[in-house]
PDB file with SEQRES, HELIX, SHEET and CRYST1 records, atoms N, CA, C and O in Angstrom:
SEQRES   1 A   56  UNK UNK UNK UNK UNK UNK UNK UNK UNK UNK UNK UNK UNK          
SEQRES   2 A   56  UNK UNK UNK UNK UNK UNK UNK UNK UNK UNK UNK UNK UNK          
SEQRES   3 A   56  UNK UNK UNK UNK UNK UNK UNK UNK UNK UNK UNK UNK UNK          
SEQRES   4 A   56  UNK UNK UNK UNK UNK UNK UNK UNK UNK UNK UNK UNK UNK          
SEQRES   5 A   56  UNK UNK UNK UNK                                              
HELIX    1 AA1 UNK A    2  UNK A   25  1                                  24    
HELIX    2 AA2 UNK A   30  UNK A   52  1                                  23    
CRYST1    1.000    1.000    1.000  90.00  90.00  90.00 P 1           1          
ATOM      1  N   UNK A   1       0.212 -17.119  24.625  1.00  0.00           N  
ATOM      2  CA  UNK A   1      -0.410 -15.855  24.963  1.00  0.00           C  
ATOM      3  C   UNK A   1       0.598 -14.720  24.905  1.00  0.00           C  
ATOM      4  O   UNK A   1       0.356 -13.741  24.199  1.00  0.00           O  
ATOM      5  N   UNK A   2       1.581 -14.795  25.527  1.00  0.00           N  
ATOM      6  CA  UNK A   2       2.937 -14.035  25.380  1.00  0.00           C  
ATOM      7  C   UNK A   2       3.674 -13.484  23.585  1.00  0.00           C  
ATOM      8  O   UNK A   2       4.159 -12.429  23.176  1.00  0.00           O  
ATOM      9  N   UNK A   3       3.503 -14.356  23.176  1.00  0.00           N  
ATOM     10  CA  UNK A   3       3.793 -14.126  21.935  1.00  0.00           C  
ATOM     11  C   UNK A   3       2.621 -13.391  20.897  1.00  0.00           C  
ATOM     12  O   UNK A   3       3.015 -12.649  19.997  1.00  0.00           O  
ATOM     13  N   UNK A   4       1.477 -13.600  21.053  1.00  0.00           N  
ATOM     14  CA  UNK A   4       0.248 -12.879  20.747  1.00  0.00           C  
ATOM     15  C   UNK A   4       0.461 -11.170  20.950  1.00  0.00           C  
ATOM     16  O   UNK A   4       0.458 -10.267  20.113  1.00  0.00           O  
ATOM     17  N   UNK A   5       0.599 -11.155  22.065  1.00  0.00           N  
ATOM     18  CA  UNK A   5       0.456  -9.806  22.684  1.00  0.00           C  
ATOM     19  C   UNK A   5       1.628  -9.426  22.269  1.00  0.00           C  
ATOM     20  O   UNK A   5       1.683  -8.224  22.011  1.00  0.00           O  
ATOM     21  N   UNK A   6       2.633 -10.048  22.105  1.00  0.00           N  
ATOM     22  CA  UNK A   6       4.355  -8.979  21.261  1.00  0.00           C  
ATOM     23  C   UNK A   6       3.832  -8.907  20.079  1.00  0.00           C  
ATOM     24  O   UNK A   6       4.415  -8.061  19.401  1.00  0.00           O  
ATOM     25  N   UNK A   7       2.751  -9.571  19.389  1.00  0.00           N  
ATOM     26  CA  UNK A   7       2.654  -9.387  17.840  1.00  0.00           C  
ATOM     27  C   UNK A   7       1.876  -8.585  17.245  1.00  0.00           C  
ATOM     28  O   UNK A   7       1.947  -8.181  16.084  1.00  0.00           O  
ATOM     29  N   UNK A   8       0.522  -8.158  18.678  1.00  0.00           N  
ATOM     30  CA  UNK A   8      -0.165  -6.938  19.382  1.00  0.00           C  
ATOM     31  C   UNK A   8       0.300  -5.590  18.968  1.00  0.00           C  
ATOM     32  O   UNK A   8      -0.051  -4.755  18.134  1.00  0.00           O  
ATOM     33  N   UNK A   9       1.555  -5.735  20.193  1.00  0.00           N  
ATOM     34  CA  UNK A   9       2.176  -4.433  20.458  1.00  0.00           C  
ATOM     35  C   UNK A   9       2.994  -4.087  19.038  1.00  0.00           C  
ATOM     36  O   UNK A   9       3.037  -3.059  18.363  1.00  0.00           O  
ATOM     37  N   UNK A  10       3.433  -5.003  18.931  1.00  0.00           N  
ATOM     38  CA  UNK A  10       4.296  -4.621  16.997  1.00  0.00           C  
ATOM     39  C   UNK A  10       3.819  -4.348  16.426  1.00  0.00           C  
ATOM     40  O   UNK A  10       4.357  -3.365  15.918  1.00  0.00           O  
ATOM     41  N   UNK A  11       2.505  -4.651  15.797  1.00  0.00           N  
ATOM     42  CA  UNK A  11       1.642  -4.295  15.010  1.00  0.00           C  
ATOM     43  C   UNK A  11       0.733  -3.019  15.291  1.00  0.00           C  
ATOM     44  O   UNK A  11       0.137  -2.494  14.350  1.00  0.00           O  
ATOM     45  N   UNK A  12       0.651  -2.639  16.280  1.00  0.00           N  
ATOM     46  CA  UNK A  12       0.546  -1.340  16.861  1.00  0.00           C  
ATOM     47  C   UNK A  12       2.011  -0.306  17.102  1.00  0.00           C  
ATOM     48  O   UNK A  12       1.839   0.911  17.168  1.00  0.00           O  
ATOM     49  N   UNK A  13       2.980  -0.707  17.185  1.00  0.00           N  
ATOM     50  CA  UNK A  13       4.208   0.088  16.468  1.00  0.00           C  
ATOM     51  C   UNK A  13       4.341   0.340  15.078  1.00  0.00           C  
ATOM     52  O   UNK A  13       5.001   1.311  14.706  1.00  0.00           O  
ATOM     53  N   UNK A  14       3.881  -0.295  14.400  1.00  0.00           N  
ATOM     54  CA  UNK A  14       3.854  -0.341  13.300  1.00  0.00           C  
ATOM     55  C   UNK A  14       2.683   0.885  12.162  1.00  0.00           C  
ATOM     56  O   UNK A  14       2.986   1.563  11.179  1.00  0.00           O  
ATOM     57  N   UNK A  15       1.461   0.722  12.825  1.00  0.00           N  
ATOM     58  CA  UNK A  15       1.108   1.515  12.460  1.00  0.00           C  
ATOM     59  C   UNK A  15       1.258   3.129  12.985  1.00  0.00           C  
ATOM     60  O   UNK A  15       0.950   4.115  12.316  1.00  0.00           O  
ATOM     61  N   UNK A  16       1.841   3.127  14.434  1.00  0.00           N  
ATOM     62  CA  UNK A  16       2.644   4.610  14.775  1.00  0.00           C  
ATOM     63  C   UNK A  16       3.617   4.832  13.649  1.00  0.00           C  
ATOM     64  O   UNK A  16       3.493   5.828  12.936  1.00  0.00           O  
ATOM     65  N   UNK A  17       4.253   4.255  13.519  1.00  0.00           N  
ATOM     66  CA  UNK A  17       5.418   4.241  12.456  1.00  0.00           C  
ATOM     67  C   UNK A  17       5.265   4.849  11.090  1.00  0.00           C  
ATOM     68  O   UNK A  17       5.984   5.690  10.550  1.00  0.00           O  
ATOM     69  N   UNK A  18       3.991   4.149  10.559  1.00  0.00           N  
ATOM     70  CA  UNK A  18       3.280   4.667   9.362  1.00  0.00           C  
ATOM     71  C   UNK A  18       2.836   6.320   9.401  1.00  0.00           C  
ATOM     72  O   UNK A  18       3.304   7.182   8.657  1.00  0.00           O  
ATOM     73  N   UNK A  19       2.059   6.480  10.208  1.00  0.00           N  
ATOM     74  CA  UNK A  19       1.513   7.690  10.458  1.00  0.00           C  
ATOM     75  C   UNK A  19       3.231   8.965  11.136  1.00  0.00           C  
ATOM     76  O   UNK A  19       3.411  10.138  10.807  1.00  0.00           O  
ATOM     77  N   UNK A  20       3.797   8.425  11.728  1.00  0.00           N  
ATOM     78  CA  UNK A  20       5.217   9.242  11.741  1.00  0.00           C  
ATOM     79  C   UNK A  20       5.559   9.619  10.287  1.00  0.00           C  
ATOM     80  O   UNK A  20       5.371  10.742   9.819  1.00  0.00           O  
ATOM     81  N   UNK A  21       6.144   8.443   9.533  1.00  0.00           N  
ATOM     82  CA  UNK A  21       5.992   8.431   7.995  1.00  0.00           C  
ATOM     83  C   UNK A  21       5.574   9.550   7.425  1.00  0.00           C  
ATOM     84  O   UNK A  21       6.275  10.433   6.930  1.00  0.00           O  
ATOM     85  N   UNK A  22       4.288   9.492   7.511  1.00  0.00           N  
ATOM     86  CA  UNK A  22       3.448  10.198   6.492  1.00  0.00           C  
ATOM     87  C   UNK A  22       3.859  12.042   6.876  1.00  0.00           C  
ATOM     88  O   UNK A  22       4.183  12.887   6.042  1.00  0.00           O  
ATOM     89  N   UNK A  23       3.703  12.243   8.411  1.00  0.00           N  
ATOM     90  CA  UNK A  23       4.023  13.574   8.597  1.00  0.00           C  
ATOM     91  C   UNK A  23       5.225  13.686   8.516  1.00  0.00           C  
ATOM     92  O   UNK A  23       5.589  14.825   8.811  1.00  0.00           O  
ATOM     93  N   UNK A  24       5.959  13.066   8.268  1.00  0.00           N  
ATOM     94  CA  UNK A  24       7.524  13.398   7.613  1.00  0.00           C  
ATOM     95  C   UNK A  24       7.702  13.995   6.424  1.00  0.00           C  
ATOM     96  O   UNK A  24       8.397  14.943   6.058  1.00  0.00           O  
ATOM     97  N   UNK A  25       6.686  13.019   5.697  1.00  0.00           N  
ATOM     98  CA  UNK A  25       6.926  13.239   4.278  1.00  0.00           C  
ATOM     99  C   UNK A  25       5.812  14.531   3.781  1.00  0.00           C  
ATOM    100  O   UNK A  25       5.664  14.853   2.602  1.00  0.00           O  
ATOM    101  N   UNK A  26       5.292  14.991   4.611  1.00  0.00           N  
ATOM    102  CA  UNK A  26       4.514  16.100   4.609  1.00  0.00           C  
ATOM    103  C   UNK A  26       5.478  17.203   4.624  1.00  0.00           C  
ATOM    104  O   UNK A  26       5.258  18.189   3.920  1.00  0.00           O  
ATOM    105  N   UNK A  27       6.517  17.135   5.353  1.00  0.00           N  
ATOM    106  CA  UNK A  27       7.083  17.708   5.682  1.00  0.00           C  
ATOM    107  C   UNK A  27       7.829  18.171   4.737  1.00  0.00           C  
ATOM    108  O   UNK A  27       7.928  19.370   4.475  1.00  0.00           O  
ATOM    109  N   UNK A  28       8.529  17.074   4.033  1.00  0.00           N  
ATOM    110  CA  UNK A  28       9.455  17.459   3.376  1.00  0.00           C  
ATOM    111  C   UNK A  28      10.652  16.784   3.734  1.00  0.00           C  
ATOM    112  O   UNK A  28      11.759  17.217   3.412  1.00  0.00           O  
ATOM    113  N   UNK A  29      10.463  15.653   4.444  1.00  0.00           N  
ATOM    114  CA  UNK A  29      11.770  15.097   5.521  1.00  0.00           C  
ATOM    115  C   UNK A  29      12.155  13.990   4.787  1.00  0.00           C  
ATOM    116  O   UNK A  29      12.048  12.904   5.356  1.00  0.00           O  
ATOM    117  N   UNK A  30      12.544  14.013   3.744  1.00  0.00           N  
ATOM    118  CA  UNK A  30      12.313  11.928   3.342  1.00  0.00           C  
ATOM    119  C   UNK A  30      13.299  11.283   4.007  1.00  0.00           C  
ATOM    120  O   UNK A  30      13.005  10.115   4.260  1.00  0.00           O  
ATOM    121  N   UNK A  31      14.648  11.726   4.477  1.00  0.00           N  
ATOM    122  CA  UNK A  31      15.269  10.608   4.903  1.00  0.00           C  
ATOM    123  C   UNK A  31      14.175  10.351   6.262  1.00  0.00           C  
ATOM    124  O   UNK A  31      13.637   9.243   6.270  1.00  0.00           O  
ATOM    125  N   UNK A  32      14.043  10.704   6.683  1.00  0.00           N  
ATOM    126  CA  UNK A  32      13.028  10.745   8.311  1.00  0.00           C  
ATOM    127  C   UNK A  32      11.866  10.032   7.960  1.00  0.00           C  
ATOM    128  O   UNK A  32      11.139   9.582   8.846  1.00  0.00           O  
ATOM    129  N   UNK A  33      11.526   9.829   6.387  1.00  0.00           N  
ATOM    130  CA  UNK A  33      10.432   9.416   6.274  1.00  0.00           C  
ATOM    131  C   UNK A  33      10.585   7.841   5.926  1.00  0.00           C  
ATOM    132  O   UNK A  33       9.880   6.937   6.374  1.00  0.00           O  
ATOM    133  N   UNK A  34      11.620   7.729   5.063  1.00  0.00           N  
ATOM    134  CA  UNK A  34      12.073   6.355   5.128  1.00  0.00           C  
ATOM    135  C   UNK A  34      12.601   5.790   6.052  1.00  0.00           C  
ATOM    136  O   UNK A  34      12.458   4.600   5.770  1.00  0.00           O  
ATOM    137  N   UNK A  35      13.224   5.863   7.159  1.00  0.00           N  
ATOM    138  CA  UNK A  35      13.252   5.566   8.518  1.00  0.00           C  
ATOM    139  C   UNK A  35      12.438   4.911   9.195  1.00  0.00           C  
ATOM    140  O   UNK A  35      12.689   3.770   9.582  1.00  0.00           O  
ATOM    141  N   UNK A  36      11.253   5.575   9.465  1.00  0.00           N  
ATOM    142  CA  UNK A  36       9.807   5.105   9.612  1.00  0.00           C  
ATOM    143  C   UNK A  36       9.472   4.151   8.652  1.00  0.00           C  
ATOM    144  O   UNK A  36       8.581   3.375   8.998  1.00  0.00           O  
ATOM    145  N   UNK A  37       9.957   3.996   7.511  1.00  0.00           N  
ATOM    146  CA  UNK A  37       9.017   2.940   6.965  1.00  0.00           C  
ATOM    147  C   UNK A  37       9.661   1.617   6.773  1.00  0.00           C  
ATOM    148  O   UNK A  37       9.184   0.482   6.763  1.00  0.00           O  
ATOM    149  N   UNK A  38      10.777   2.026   6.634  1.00  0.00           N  
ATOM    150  CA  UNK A  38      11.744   0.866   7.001  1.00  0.00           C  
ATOM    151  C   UNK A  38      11.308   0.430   8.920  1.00  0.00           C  
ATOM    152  O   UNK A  38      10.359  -0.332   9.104  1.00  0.00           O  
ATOM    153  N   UNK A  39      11.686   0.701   9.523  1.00  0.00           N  
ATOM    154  CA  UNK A  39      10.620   0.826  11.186  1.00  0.00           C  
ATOM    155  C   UNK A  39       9.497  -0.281  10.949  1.00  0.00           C  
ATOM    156  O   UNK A  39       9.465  -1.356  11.548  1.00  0.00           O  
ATOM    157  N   UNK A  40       8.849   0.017  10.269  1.00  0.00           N  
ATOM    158  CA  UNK A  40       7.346  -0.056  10.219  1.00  0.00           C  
ATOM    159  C   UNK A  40       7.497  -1.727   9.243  1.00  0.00           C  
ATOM    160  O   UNK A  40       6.786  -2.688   9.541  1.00  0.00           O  
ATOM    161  N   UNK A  41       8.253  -1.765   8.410  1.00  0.00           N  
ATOM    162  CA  UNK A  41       8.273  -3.273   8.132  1.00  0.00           C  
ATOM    163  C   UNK A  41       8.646  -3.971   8.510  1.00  0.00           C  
ATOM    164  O   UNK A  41       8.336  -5.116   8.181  1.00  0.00           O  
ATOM    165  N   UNK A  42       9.772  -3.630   9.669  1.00  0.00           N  
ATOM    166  CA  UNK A  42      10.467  -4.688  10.514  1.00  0.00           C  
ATOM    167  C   UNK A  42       9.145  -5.026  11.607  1.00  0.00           C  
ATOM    168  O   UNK A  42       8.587  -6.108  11.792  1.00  0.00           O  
ATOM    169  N   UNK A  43       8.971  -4.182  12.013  1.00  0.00           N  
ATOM    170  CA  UNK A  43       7.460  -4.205  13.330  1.00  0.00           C  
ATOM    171  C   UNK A  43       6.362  -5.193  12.564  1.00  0.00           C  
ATOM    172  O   UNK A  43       5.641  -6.004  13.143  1.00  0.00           O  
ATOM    173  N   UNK A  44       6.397  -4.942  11.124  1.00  0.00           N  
ATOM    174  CA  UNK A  44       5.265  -5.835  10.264  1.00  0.00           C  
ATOM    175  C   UNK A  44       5.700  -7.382  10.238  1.00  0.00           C  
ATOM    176  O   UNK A  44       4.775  -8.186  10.348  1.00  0.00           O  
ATOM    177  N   UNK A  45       7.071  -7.919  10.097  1.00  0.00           N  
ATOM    178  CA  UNK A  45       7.630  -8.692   9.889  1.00  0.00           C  
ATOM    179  C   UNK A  45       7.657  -9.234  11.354  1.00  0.00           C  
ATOM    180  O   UNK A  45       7.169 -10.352  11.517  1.00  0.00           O  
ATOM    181  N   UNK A  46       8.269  -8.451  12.662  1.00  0.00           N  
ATOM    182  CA  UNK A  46       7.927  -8.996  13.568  1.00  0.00           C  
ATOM    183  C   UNK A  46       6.967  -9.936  14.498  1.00  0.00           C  
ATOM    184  O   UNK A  46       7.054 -10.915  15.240  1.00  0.00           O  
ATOM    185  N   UNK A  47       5.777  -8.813  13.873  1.00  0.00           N  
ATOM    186  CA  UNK A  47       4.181  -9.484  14.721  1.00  0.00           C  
ATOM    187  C   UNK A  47       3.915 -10.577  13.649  1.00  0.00           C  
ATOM    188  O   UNK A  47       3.351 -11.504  14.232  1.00  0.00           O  
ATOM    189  N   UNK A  48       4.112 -10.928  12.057  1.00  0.00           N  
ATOM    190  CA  UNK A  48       3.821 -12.318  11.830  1.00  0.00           C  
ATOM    191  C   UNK A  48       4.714 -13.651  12.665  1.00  0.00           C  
ATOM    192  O   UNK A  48       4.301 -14.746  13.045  1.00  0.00           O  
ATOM    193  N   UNK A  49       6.100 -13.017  12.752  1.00  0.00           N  
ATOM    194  CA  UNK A  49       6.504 -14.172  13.419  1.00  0.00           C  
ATOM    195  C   UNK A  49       6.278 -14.588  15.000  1.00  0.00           C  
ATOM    196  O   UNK A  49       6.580 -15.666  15.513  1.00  0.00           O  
ATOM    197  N   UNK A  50       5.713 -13.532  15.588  1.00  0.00           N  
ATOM    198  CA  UNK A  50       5.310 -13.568  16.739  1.00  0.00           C  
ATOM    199  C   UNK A  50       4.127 -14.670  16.808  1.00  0.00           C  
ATOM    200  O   UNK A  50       4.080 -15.756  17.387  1.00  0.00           O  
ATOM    201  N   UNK A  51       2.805 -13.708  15.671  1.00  0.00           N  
ATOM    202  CA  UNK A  51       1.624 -14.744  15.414  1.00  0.00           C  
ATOM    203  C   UNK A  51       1.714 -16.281  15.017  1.00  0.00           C  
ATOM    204  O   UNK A  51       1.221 -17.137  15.752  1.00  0.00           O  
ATOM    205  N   UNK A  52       2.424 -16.634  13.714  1.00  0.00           N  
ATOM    206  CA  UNK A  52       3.181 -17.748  13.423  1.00  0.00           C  
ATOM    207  C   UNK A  52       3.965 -18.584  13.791  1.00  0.00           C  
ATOM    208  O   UNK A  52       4.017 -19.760  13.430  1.00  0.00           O  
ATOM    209  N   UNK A  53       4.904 -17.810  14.843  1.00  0.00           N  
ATOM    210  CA  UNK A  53       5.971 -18.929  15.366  1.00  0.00           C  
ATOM    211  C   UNK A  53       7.272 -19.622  14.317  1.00  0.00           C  
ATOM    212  O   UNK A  53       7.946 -20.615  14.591  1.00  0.00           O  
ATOM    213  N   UNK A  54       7.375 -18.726  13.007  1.00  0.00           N  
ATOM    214  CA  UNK A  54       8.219 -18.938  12.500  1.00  0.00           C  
ATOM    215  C   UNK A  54       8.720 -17.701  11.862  1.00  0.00           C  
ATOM    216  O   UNK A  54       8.172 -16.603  11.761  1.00  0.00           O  
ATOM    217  N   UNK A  55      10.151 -18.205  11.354  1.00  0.00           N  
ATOM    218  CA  UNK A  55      11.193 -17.450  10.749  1.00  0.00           C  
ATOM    219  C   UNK A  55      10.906 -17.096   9.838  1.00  0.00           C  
ATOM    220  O   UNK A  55      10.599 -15.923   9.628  1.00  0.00           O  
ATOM    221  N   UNK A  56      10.918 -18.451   8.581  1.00  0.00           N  
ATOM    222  CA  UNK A  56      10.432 -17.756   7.651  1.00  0.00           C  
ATOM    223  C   UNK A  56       9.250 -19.117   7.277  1.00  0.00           C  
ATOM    224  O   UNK A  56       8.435 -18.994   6.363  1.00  0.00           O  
TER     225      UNK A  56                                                      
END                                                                             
């Protein structure tokens, strides 16, 4: 159950992350924007291993 809910909350960081992203790059910000998206795949990568229970 514990591990569910970290893979929850990551995956809900994740899409904050995205949407940060995007108004970055609205902006005009790209390093700020790749930041976030780099962010946003680790958080993606996180909640499978959370869900899964493995590395790789």
């Amino acid at each position: 159950m514990q591990r569910s809910v970290f893979g929850v909350f990551t995956a809900f960081l994740c899409g904050i992350c995205v949407l940060c992203a995007m108004q970055a790059f609205r902006k005009k910000r790209t390093g700020l924007g790749i930041i976030f998206l780099l962010n946003a795949f680790t958080n993606l990568v996180n909640s499978i291993h959370a869900f899964y229970n493995t590395l790789f």
